[in-house]
PAVEXLO-593030 format. One record per residue (C-alpha): z, y, x; residue in one letter. Coordinates in steps of 0.2 Angstrom, whole numbers, padded with zeros to 4 digits, always signed. Example, Ala and Ser with C-alpha at 12.3 -4.5 7.8 and 13.67 -1.06 7.14 Angstrom:
# residues 2
+0039-0022+0062A +0036-0005+0068S 
END
This chain:
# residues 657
+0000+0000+0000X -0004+0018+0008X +0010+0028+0013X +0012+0047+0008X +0008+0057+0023X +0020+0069+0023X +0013+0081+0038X -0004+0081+0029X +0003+0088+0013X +0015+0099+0022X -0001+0106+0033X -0010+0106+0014X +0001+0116+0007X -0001+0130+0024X -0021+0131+0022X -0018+0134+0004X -0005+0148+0006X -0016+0155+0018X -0032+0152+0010X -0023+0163-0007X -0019+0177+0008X -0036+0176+0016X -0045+0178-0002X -0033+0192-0005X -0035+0201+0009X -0017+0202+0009X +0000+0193+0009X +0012+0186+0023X +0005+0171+0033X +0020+0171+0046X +0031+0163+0033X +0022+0154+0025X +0015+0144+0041X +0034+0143+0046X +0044+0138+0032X +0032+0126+0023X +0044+0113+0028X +0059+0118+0021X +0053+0122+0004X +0042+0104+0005X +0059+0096+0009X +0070+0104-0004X +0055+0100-0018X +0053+0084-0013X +0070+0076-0010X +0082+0087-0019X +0078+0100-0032X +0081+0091-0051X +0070+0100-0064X +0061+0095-0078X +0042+0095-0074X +0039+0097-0095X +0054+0111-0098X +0054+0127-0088X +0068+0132-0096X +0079+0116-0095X +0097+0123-0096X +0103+0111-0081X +0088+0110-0072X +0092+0116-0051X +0088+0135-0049X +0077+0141-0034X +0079+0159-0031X +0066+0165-0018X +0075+0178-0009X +0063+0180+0003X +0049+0186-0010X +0035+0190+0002X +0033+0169+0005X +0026+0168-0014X +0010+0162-0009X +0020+0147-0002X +0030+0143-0015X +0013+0144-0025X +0005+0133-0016X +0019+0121-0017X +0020+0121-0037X -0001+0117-0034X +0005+0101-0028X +0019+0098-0036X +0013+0099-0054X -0006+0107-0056X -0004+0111-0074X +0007+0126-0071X -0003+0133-0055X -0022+0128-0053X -0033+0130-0039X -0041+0145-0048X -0022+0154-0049X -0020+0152-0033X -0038+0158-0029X -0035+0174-0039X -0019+0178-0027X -0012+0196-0031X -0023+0201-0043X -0020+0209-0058X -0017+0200-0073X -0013+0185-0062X -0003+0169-0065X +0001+0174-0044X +0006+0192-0042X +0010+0196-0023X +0028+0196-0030X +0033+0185-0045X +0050+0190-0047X +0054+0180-0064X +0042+0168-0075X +0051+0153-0079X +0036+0148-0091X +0029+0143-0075X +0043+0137-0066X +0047+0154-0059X +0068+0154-0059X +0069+0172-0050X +0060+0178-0031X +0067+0197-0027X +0056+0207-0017X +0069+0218-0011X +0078+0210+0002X +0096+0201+0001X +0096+0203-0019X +0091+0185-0021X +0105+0180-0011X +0116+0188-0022X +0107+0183-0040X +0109+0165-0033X +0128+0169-0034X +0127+0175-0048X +0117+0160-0055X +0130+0149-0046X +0145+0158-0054X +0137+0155-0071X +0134+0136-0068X +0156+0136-0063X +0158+0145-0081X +0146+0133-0090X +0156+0120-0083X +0171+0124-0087X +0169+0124-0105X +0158+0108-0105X +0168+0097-0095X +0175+0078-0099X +0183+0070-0087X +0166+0058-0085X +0153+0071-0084X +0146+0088-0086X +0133+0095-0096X +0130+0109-0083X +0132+0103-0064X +0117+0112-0057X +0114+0117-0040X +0106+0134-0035X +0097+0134-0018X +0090+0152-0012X +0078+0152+0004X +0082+0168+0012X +0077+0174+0026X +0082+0184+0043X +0081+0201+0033X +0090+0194+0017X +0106+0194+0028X +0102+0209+0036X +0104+0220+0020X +0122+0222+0015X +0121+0215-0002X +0120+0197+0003X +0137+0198+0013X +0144+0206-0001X +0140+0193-0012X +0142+0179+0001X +0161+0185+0003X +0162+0182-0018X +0153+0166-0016X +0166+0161-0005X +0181+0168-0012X +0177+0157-0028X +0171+0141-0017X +0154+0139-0027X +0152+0123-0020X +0134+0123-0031X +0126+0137-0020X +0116+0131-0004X +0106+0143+0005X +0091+0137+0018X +0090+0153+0030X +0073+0153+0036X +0079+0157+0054X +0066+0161+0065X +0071+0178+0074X +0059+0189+0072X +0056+0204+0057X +0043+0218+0051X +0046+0227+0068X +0049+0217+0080X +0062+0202+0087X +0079+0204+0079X +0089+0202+0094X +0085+0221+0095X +0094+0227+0081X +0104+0212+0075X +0117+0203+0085X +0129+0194+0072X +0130+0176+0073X +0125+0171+0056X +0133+0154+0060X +0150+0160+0064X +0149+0176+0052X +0147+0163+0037X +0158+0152+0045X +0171+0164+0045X +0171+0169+0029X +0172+0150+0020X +0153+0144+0021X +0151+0127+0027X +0134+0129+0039X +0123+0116+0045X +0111+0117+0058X +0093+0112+0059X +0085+0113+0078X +0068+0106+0073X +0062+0115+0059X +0047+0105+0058X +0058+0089+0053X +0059+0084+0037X +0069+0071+0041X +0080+0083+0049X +0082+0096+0034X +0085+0084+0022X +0100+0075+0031X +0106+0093+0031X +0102+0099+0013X +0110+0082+0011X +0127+0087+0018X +0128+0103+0012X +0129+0095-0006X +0143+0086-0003X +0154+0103+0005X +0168+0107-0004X +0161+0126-0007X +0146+0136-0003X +0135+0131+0009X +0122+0138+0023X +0107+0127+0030X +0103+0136+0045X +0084+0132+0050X +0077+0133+0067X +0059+0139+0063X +0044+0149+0072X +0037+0161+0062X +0016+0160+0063X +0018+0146+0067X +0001+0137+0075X -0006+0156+0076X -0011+0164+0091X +0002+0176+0086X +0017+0161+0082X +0034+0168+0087X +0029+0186+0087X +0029+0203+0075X +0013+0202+0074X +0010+0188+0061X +0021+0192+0048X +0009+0203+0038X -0007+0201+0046X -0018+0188+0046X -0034+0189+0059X -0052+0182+0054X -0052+0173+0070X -0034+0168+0070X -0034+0160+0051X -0051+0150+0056X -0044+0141+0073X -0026+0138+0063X -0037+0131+0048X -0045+0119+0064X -0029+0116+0071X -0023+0107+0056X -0037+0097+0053X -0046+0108+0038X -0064+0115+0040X -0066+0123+0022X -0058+0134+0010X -0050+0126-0003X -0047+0109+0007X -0034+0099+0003X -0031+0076+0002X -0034+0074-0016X -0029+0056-0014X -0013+0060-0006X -0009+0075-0017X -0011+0062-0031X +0001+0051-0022X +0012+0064-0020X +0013+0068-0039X +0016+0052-0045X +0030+0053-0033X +0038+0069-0040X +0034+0063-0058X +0043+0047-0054X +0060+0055-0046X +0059+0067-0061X +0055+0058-0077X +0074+0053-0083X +0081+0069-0078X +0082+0079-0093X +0082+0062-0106X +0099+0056-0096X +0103+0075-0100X +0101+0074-0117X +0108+0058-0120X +0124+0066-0113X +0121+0081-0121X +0123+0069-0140X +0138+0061-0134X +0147+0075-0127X +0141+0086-0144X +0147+0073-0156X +0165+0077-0150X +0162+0096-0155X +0167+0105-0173X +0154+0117-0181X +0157+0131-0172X +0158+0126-0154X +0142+0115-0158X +0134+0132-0165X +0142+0140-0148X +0132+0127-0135X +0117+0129-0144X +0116+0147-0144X +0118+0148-0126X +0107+0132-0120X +0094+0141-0132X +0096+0159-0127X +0098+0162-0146X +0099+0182-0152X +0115+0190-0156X +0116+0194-0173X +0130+0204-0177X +0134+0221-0183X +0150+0230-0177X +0152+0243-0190X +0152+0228-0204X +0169+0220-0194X +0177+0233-0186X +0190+0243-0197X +0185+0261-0195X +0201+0267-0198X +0215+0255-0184X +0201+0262-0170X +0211+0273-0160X +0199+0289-0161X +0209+0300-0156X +0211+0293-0137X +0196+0294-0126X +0180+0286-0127X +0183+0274-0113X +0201+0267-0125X +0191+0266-0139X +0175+0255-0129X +0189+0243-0125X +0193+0242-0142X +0173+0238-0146X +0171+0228-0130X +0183+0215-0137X +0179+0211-0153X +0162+0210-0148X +0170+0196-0136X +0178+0188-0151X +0162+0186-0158X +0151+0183-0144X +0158+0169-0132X +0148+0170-0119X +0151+0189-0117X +0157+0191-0098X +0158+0204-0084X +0169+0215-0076X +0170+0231-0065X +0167+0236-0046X +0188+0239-0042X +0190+0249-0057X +0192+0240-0073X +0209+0250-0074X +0198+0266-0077X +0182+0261-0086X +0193+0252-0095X +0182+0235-0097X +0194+0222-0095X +0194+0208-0110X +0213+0205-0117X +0217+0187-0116X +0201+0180-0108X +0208+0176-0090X +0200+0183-0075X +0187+0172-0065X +0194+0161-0050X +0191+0148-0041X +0206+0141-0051X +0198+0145-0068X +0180+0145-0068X +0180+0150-0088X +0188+0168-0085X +0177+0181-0094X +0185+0195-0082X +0175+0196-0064X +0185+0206-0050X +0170+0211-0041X +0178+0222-0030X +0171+0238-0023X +0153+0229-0021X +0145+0239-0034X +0126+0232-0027X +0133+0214-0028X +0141+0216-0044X +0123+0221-0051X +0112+0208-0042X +0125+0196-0048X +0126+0200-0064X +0105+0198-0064X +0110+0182-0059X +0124+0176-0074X +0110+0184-0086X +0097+0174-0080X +0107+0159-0084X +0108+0164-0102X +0125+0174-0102X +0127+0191-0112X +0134+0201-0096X +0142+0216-0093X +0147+0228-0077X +0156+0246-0075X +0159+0259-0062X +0159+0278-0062X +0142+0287-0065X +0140+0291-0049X +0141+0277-0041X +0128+0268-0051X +0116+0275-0034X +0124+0258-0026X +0116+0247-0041X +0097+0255-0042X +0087+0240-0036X +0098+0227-0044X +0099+0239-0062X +0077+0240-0056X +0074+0223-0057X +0085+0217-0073X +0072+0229-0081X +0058+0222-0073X +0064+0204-0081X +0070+0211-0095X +0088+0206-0094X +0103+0206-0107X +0114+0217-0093X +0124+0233-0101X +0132+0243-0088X +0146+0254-0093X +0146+0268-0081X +0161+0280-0084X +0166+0298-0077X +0149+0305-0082X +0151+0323-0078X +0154+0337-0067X +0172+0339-0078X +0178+0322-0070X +0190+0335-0061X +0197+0339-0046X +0189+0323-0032X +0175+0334-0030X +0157+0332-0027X +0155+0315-0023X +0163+0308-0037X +0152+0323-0051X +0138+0315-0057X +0121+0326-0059X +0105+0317-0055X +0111+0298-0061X +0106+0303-0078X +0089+0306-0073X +0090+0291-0061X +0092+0280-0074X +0082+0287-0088X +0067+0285-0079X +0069+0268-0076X +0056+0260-0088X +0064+0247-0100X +0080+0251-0098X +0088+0260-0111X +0100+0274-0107X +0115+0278-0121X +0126+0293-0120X +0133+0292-0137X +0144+0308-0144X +0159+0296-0152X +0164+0283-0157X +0153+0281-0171X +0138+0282-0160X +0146+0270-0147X +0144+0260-0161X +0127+0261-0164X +0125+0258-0147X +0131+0242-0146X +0123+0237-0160X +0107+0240-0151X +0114+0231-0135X +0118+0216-0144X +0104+0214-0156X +0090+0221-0141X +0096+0207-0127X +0087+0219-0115X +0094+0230-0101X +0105+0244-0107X +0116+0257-0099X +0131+0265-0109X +0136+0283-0103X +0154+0287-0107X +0166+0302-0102X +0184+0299-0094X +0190+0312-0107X +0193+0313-0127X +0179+0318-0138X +0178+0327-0154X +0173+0315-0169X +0157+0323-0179X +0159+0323-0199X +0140+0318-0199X +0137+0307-0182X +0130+0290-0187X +0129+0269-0180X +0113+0271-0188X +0107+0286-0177X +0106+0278-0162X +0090+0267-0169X +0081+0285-0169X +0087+0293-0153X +0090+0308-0162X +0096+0316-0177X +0103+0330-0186X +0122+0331-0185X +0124+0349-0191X +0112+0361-0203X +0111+0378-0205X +0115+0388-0219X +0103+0402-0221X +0091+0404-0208X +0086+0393-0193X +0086+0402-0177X +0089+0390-0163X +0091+0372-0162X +0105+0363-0149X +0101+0346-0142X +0115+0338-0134X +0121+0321-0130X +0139+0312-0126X +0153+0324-0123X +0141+0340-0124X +0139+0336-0144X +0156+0341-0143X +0154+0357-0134X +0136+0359-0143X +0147+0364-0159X +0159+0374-0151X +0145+0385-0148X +0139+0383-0164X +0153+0392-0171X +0154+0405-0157X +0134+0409-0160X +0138+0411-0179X +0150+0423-0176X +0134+0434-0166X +0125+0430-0181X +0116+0419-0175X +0112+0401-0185X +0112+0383-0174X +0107+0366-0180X +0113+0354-0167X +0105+0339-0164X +0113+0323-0156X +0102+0313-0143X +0112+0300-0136X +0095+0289-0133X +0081+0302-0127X +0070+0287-0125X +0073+0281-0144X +0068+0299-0150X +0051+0301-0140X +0048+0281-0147X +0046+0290-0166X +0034+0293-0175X +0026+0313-0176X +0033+0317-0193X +0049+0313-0188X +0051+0322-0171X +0045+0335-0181X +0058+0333-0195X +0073+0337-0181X +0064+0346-0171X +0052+0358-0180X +0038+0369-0171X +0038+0386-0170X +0057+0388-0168X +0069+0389-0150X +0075+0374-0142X +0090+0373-0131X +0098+0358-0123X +0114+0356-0117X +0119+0341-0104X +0127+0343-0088X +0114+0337-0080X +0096+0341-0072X +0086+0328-0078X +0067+0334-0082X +0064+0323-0095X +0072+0334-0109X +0056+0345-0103X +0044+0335-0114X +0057+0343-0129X +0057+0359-0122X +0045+0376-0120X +0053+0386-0106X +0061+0381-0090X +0077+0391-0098X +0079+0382-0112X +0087+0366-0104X +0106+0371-0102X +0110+0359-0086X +0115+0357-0070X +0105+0361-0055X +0119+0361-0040X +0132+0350-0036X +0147+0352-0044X +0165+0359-0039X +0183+0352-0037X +0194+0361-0051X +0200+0364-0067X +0184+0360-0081X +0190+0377-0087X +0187+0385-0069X +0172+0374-0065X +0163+0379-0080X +0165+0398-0079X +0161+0395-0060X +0143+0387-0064X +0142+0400-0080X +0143+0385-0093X +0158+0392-0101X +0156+0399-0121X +0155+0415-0119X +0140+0415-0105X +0130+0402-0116X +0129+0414-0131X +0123+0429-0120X +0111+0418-0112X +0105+0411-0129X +0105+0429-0139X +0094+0433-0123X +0083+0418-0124X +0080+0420-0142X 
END
């Protein structure tokens, strides 16, 4: 009987990956030469999925950290299983409308668990997958057997662990002894610019080692044999673990070992490697032995998901209605259908505290209600006040906590909670306003997949008080807002906050909730149901209509304080909540035109500068913001000091009009 040829498929699976970066004109040949055996090895031997179900919820995770490999890793799943990637995908490499973009990032239709372009975030999603397959397990659990015991293995490579988030998370990771994470570090010394030995001298190794990482090490990268013995005994550590993989990047290039492959692949270079491993055309690959390599998959495969399920029945029968309605909704990824303003009584909320109190209040019900709601803060749960009464904080000792001491890692935190979501968890994370700079790539690519994260961010003004500067919010709004597919909320009370979680909840997409550290003002006419229209009418004129005020979160307050104060200059306001700019500008014409009429003044008032309120506006004059930094003091004192106070916004409008 003919024996699979391992090194032919391996050296199959480079031409491919080059042969996608050639057609492209584009793409990372270093990698892809170099690492081929790792991910062959891992595939092979070691990652359980299920080859008909993308979205099996035990299946192993691969998180490609090192994103710029993709068309290795596509040219892998070619082999592995052609009716997800074809010769013709991999054949239209990078371009648009592709089933192979340059980077994938998330499309678990076709196998697809998560790649991250920006370095070190996969490293840290894989955490957070790991994390998520501790929770599930704690709650379904016998002494036998467990319907979630799945491993997550992330490739990363040298600049992964360069970026700060990865040791971040890797400090978490081994903190709460995830003994389902394995990372394969693609080690071969060398980045974008050059050998790393210039600007890198950690021992990975002993840096891991240090902080709890079991770590393995591979001196032949080219051994299969060799990787899987290791992969093999980092499986059986007793937390997380790192395969440390001696490679040479390019390699069988001209260029192997150096800079100059990583990005760059030569006409004359690609032709001799092609030659070199035995392949004269394009497209070239052992069809015989491919097909003996399938049936091999297929066969180490096949009972994976149908001894799942038989376990998944025996472990269900011992279940009552509503924890059986519980697994389901979170194997599934089933919507949230639930309403806050039907359950919560209006009047034992505690409106007269601040906002932040009163989200507390919200955020537990909605964990009543919503099991797999779970998250926490970046060291400052006491102050965004996020913490869930009762539900036990994640440990090493108590996987099913809902409450995630993060610490001050507010980019890990993010990254993280990408990875939790990802795994079909409701998640949530908090810090001050301006600190949410530290989560922008992480909050960047939960939009990109469209993630059910909500990030609480707290402090959101220059009135936080006296810390200063650094700690006074004024472009994060704008930050945020422009993010696409990210929904920003700064509602004016609590009915608004409301609303805004009913959207969270009922959207499952990524969401940001702007809250002040102080107490708010309850409107007579704010509204849940506003939120659905961005904006809407809070207060009407009663004569004539001489300036309209748009205002969102705290400022609705402050918006009808100088409603008052303009009335008493006879002049009349309508105010206008906006706590979701993007929801407004999503209307139809006859409504935008309904709040905010042509033909008469517009003012807004956030302490901000974000540009966007622009598109609402007719003079640079008319946006009543913030366009410095702000000032340790008093709110009293910084107000007057940047001319926001009462009295200087009615000259200023009475001057405008």
């Amino acid at each position: 009987m003919t024996k699979l040829n391992e090194k032919r498929l391996i050296n199959d699976v480079r031409c491919l990956a080059l042969d996608m970066i050639h057609e492209a004109g584009s793409g990372h040949p270093g990698i892809a030469l170099g690492a081929a055996p790792i991910l062959y090895t891992l595939f092979t031997y070691h990652l359980n999925i299920d080859l008909n179900k993308s979205n099996w919820c035990n299946r192993d995770r691969f998180v490609l950290s090192c994103g710029h490999a993709s068309s290795l890793l596509y040219a892998l799943e070619f082999f592995v299983d052609e009716s997800k990637y074809n010769l013709n995908d991999l054949k239209n490499y990078r371009n648009i409308y592709s089933k192979t973009p340059g980077h994938p990032e998330y499309n678990l239709e076709n196998k697809i668990d998560v790649t991250t372009g920006p370095l070190g975030e996969g490293v840290a999603t894989a955490v957070g997958m790991a994390m998520a397959g501790k929770y599930l397990e704690s709650y379904y659990s016998d002494k036998k057997s467990s319907l979630f015991d799945y491993y997550v293995y992330a490739m990363v490579s040298d600049g992964d662990l360069m970026e700060g988030v990865s040791y971040e998370a890797a400090c978490l990771a081994a903190q709460y002894q995830l003994d389902n994470l394995i990372l394969l570090y693609d080690c071969n010394g060398v980045s974008l610019d050059g050998e790393i030995d210039e600007n890198y001298i950690d021992s990975i190794a002993n840096v891991y080692a240090d902080i709890g990482f079991a770590t393995y090490y591979v001196k032949n990268g080219e051994s299969v044999k060799e990787i899987n013995k290791a992969i093999n005994a980092a499986k059986r550590a007793s937390g997380p673990a790192i395969v440390i993989v001696n490679t040479t990047i390019g390699k069988y290039s001209k260029y192997e070992g150096t800079n100059k492959i990583h990005g760059n692949l030569e006409n004359d270079d690609y032709l001799e490697i092609k030659k070199e491993l035995g392949h004269e055309e394009k497209w070239e690959y052992d069809k015989n032995n491919t097909a003996m390599y399938r049936q091999e998959i297929k066969n180490r495969l096949e009972d994976n998901y149908k001894d799942w399920f038989n376990l998944y029945e025996e472990f269900s029968a011992n279940l009552d209605e509503k924890q059986m309605n519980t697994l389901n909704s979170i194997i599934n990824n089933e919507s949230i259908t639930l309403q806050l303003d039907k359950v919560i009584d209006m009047d034992k909320l505690f409106t007269d505290r601040d906002l932040r109190d009163i989200n507390y209040q919200i955020m537990n019900v909605i964990s009543a209600f919503v099991p797999n709601f779970i998250g926490g803060s970046a060291d400052v749960a006491t102050s965004t006040k996020t913490y869930l009464k009762g539900k036990e904080d994640f440990s090493s000792d108590n996987y099913a906590g809902k409450n995630i001491a993060f610490g001050v890692r507010e980019h890990a935190m993010g990254a993280i909670l990408n990875g939790l979501a990802l795994c079909n968890l409701r998640v949530f994370g908090s810090c001050f306003l301006a600190f949410s700079d530290y989560m922008k790539p992480s909050i960047r690519l939960a939009a990109m997949m469209n993630l059910p994260v909500t990030y609480i961010f707290t402090h959101d003004s220059i009135l936080v008080g006296k810390d200063g500067e650094t700690h006074e919010p004024v472009e994060q709004l704008a930050m945020l807002r422009t993010i696409p597919n990210l929904s920003v909320y700064r509602p004016g009370d609590h009915k608004e906050l409301i609303g805004s979680w009913n959207e969270i909840l009922a959207n499952a997409s990524p969401s940001a909730i702007i809250l002040p550290r102080g107490h708010v003002e309850v409107q007579e006419f704010t509204n849940p149901a506003g939120i659905e229209y961005g904006g809407y009418i809070i207060s009407e004129v009663k004569k004539s209509l001489d300036v309209i005020l748009i205002a969102t979160g705290s400022e609705v307050s402050y918006a009808m304080d100088l409603k008052e104060e303009l009335m008493k200059n006879y002049i009349e306001a309508r105010v206008v909540s906006m706590p979701n700019i993007k929801n407004f500008l999503n209307q139809d014409k006859e409504y935008q035109n309904e709040v905010l009429p042509k033909g008469y003044k517009k003012v807004v008032l956030e302490f901000s500068n974000d540009p966007t309120w622009y598109r609402l506006l007719e003079a640079d004059d008319d946006f009543i913001g913030v366009n410095t930094y702000g000032k340790s003091g008093d709110e009293e004192d910084i107000l007057k000091e940047l001319e926001l106070d009462l009295a200087s916004l009615v000259i200023r409008i009475k001057n405008n009009l």
